[in-house]
C-alpha positions, 0 to 999 in steps of 0.5 A: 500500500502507498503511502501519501509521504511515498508521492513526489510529483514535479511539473516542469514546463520549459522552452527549450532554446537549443539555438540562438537562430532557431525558433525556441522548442517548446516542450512540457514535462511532467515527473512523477514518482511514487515509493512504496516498501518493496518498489519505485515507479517513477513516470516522465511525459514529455509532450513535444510542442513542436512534434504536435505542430508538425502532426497538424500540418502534416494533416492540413497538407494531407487534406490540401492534396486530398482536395487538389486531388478530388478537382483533378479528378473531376476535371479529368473526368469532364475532359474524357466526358467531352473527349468520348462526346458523352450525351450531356443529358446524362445524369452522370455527365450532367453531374460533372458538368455542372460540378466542374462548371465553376472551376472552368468559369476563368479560362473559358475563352482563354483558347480555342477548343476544337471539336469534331463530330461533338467530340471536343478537346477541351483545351481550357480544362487541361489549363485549369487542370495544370493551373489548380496543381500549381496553386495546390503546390504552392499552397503546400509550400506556403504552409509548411514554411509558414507553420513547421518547426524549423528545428527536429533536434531532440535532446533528452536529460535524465536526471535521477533524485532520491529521498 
């Protein structure tokens, strides 16, 4: 049984500077150590600030490339829909018609599409489709600069106290 004397807890929250260039990595650390007759758990957390940040923005780039993504494929689908000269009145090429209508708005006009027996190479929604992949890059870029820590050292002290 553990006695209530046998209980030392110890919260440290620190920012740890491991270069005067970098930007400070901001751990929390929680000790804690527990004695009884026959045994001594001792217990550290250390929650890595910067790791948990780095987790975030691995997420949001994730979900960035998943929505890049998710507009290529409709684009690419428009574009193979025109190309095959695929009836518009069907519901599904409807469906991606219209979905994909927004996206295009800025470079119809841009360039001549040529078409033959309504089949239509749709010039514009190969332009789109290379204009949106660049600003998703370039999203991705400005969001990892922006917001990863600059610095992935990791230097662990251990220090050993006894009563």
């Amino acid at each position: 049984m553990t006695n209530p004397d046998d209980r030392y807890e110890r919260t440290v929250e620190a920012t740890v500077y491991e270069d005067e260039d970098v930007i400070p990595v901001e751990r929390h650390e929680r000790v804690e150590t527990v004695r009884n007759d026959d045994m001594v758990h001792h217990e550290r957390v250390v929650a890595d600030v910067g790791a948990e940040r780095a987790a975030a923005v691995s997420k949001l780039v994730g979900f960035i490339w998943l929505l890049t993504g998710m507009l290529e494929l409709l684009l690419g689908v428009r574009f193979l829909l025109k190309l095959i000269a695929a009836n518009p009145e069907a519901p599904f090429a409807s469906l991606v018609y219209n979905l994909s209508a927004p996206f295009l708005w800025p470079f119809f006009g841009l360039t001549g599409t040529p078409a033959v027996n309504n089949m239509v190479f749709e010039t514009p929604t190969l332009i789109a489709m290379l204009v949106y992949a660049i600003l998703g890059w370039i999203v991705v870029k400005v969001i990892r600069l922006a917001m990863t820590p600059t610095s992935s050292r990791s230097t662990t002290v251990s220090r050993r106290e006894i009563y």
